[in-house]
Residue frames relative to the residue before (quaternion, step in Angstrom):
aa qw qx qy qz dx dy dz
X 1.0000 0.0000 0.0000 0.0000 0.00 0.00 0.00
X 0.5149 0.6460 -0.3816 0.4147 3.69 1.08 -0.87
X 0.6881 0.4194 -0.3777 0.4560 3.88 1.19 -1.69
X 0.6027 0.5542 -0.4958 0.2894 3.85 1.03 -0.53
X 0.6350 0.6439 -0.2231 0.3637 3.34 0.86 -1.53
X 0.7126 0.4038 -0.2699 0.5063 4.01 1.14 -0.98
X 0.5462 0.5622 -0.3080 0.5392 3.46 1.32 -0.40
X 0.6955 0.4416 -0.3592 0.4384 3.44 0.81 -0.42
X 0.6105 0.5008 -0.1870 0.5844 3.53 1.08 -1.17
X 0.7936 0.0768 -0.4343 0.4192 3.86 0.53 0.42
X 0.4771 0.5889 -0.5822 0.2942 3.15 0.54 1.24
X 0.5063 0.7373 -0.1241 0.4297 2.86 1.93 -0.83
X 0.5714 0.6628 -0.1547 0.4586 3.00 1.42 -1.61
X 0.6315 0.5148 -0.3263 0.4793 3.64 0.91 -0.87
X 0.6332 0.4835 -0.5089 0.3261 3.76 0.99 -0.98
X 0.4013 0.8416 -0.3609 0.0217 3.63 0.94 -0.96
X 0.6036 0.5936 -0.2148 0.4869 2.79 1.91 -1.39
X 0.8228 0.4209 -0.0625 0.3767 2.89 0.11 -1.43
X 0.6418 0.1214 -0.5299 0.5408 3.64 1.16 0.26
X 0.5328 0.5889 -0.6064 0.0392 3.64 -0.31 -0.57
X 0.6755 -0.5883 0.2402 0.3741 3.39 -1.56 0.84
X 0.6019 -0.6306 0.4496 0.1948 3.37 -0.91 1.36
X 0.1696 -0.6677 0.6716 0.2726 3.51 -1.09 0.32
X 0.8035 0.2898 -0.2424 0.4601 3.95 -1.64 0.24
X 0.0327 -0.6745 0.7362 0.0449 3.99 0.17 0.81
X 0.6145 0.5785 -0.4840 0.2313 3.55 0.20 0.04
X 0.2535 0.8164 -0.3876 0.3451 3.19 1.65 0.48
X 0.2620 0.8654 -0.2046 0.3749 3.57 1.57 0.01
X 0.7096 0.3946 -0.0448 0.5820 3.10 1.51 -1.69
X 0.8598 0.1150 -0.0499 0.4951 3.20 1.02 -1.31
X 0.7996 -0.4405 0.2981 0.2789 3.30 0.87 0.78
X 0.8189 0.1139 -0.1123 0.5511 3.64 0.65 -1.24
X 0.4953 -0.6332 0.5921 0.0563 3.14 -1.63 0.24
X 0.0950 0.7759 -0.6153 -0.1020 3.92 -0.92 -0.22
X 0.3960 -0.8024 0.4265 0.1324 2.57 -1.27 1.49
X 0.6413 -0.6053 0.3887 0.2669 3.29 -1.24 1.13
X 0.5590 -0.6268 0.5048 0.1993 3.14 -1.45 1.51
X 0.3762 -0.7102 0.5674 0.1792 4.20 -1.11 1.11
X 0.7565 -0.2750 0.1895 0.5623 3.64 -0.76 -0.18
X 0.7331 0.4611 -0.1544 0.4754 3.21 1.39 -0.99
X 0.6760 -0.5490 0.4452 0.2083 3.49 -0.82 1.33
X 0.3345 0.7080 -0.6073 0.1345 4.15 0.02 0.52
X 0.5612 -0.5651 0.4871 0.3585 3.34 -1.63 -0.13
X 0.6192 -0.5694 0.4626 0.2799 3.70 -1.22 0.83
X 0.1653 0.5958 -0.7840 -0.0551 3.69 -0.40 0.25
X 0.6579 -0.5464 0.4775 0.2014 2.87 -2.47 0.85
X 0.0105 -0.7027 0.6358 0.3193 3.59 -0.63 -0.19
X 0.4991 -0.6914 0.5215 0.0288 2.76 -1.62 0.92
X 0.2018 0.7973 -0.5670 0.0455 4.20 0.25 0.44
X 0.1832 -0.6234 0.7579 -0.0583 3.49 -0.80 1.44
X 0.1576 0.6624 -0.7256 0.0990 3.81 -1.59 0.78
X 0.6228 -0.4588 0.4979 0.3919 3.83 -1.11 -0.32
X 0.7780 -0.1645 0.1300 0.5922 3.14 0.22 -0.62
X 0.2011 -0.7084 0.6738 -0.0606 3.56 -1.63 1.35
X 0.0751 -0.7536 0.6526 -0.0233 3.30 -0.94 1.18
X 0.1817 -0.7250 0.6624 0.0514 3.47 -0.98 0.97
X 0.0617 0.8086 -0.5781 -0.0905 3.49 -1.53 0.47
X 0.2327 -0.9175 0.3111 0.0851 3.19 0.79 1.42
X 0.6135 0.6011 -0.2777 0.4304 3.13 1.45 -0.29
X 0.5822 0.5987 -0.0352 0.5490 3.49 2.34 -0.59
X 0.0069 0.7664 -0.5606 -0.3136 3.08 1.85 -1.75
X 0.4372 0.5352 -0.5374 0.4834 3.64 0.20 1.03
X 0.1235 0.6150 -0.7788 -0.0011 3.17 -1.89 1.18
X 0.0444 0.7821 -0.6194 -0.0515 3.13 -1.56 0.54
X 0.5136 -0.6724 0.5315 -0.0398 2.52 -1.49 1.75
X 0.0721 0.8098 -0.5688 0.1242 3.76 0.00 1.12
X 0.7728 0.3728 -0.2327 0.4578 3.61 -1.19 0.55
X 0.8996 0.0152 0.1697 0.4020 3.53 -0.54 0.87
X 0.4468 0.8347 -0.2943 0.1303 3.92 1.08 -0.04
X 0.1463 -0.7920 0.5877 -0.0773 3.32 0.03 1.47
X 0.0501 0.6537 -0.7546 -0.0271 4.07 -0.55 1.23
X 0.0083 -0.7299 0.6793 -0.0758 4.27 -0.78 1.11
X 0.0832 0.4544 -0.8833 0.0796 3.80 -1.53 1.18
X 0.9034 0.1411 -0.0739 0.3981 2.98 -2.28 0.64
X 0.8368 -0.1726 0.3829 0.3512 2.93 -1.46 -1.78
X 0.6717 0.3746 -0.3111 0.5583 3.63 0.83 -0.03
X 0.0623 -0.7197 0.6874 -0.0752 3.45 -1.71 0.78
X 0.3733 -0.7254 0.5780 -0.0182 2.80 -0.93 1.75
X 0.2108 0.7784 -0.5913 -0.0062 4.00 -0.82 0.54
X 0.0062 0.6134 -0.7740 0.1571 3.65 -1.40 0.94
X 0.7260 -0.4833 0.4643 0.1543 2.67 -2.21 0.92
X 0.8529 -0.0029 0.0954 0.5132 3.01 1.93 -1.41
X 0.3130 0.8256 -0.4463 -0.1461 3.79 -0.41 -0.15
X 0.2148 -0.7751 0.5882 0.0843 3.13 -1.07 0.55
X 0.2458 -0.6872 0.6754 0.1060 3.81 -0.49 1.92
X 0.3514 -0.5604 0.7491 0.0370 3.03 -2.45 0.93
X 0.1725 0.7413 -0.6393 0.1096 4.02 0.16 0.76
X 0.3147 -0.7354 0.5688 0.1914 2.95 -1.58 0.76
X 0.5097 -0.6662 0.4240 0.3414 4.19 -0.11 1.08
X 0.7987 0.4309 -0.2979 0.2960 3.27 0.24 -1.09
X 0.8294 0.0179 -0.1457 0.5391 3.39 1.25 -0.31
X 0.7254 -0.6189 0.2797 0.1118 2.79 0.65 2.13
X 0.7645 0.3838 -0.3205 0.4068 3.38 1.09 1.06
X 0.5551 -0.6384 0.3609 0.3925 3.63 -0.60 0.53
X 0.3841 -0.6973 0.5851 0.1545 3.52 -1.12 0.70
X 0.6649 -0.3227 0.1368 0.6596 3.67 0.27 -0.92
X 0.6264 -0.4280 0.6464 0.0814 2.93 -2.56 -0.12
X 0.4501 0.5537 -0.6991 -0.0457 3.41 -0.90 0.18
X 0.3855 -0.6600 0.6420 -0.0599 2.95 -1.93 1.24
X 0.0970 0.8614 -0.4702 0.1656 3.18 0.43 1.02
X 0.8562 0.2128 -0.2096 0.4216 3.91 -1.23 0.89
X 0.8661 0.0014 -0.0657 0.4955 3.35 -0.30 1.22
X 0.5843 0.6591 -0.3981 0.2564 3.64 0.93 0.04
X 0.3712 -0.5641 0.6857 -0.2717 2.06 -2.06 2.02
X 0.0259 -0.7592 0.6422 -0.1032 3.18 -0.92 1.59
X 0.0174 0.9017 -0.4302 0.0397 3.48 -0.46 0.94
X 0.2486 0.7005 -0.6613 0.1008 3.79 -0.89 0.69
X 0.8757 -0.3383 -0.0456 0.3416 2.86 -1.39 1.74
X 0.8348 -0.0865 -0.1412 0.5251 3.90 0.02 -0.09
X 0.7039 0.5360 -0.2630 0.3847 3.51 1.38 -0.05
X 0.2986 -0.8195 0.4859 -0.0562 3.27 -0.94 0.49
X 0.2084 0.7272 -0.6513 0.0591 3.80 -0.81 0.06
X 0.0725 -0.7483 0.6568 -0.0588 3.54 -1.13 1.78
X 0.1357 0.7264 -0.6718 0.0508 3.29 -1.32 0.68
X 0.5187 -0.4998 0.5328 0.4441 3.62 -1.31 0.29
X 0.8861 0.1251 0.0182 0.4459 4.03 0.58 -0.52
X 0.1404 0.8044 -0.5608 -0.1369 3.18 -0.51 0.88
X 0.0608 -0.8405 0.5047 0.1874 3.93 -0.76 -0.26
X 0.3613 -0.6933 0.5949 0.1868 3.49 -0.82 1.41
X 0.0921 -0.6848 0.7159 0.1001 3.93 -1.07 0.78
X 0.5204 -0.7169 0.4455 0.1292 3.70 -0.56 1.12
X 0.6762 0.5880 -0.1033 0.4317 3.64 1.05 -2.02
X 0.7074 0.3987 -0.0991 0.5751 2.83 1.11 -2.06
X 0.2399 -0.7724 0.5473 0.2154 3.75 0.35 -0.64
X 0.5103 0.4758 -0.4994 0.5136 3.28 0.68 1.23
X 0.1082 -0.6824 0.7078 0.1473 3.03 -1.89 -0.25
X 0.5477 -0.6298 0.5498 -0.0334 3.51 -1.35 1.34
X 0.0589 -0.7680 0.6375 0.0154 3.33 -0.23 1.12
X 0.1740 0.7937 -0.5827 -0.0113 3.98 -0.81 0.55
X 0.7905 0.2818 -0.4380 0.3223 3.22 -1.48 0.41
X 0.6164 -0.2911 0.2219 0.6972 3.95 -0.44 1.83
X 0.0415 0.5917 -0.8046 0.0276 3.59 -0.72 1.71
X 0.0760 -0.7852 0.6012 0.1274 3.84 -1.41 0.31
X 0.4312 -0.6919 0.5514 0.1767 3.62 -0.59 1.40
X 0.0921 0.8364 -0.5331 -0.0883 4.34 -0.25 0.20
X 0.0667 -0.8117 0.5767 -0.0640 3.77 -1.05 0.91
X 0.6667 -0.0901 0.1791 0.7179 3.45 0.09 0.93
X 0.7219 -0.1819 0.3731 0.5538 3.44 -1.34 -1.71
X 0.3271 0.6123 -0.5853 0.4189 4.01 0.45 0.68
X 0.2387 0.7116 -0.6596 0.0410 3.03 -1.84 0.55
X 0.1240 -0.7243 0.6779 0.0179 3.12 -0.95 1.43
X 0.1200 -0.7740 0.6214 -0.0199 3.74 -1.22 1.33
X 0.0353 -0.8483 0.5258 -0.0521 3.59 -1.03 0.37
X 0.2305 -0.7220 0.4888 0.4321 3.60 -0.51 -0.38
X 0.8403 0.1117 -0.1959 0.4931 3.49 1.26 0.64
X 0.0844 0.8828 -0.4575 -0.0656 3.38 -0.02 0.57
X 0.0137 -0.8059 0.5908 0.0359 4.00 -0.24 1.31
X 0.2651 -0.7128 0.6173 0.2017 3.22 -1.65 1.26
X 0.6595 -0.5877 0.4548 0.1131 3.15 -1.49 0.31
X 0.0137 0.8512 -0.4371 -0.2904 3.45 1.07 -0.11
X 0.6676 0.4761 -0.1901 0.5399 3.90 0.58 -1.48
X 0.8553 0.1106 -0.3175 0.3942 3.74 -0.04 -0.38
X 0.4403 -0.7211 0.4039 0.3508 3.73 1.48 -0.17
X 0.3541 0.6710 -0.5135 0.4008 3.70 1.28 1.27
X 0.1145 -0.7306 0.6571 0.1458 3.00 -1.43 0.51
X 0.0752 0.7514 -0.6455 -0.1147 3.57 -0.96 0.17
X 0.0470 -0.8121 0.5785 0.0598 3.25 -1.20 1.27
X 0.3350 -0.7773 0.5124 0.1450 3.77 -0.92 1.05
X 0.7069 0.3928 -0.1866 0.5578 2.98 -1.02 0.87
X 0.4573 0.7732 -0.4252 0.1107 4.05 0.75 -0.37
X 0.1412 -0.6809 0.7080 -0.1230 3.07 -1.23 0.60
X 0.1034 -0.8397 0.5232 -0.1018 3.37 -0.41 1.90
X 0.0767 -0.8364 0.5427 -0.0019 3.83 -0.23 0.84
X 0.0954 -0.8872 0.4140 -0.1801 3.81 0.48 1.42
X 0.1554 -0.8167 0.5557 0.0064 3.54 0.35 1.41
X 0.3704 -0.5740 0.7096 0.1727 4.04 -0.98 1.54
X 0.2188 -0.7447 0.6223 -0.1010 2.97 -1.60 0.74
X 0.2475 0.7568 -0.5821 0.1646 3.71 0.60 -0.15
């Protein structure tokens, strides 16, 4: 169970980037974002979020990204039908996520689908719902919920259902 559980946490491991709290919500104008440095000193990469059409409501601190949503740094790519960030202006950082319709996270052979995912800033996690599915190679870890930990690197998934290709 331990190989199921470490398989789960590096698929997971990929969201790290892509939710932690963002510096510059002002990314609005230009699209990209940079993610915020951890205890540990790293370089900013941009994210990139490309959609159809992008409403902002600065008076709310809400944008949503509807149609076709592709959020890409580096090696990992985020896709959904839809998302819509919560940032707070005054200190220039994103509160939560929700990703919502069709989402697909993806770095090189891994994966993690769900019908919903939501990034909680405060709490530093994020909540994967609807038939979320962990993917490795030919692995699969399912649940009817599956929340990562961001800060302590835990996962707990409800509902699991472990699919463990032998190799020899």
């Amino acid at each position: 169970m331990s190989r199921a559980l470490f398989i789960v946490n590096t698929v997971l491991t990929i969201l790290m980037v892509c939710f932690t709290p963002f510096e510059h919500p002002q990314f609005l104008t230009g699209f990209t974002a940079f993610a915020a440095a951890s205890d540990v000193e790293v370089e900013k990469k941009p994210i990139v979020i490309t959609s159809q059409t992008l409403t902002a409501d600065n008076k709310s601190n809400i944008a949503i990204f509807e149609g076709s949503v592709v959020a890409t740094t580096d090696d990992i790519t985020i896709y959904s039908d839809k998302m819509t960030v919560f940032y707070n202006n005054s200190e220039k950082k994103i509160t939560k996520i929700d990703a919502i319709g069709n989402v697909k996270v993806h770095k090189d052979e891994k994966a993690i689908f769900s019908k919903k995912a939501t990034y909680l800033g405060e709490e530093e996690k994020i909540i994967f719902t609807g038939n979320p599915k962990a993917v490795e190679g030919e692995n699969v870890i399912t649940g009817t919920q599956i929340i990562y930990f961001l800060k302590d690197d835990r996962v707990i998934v409800e509902g699991s259902r472990v699919v463990l290709q032998n190799k020899n």
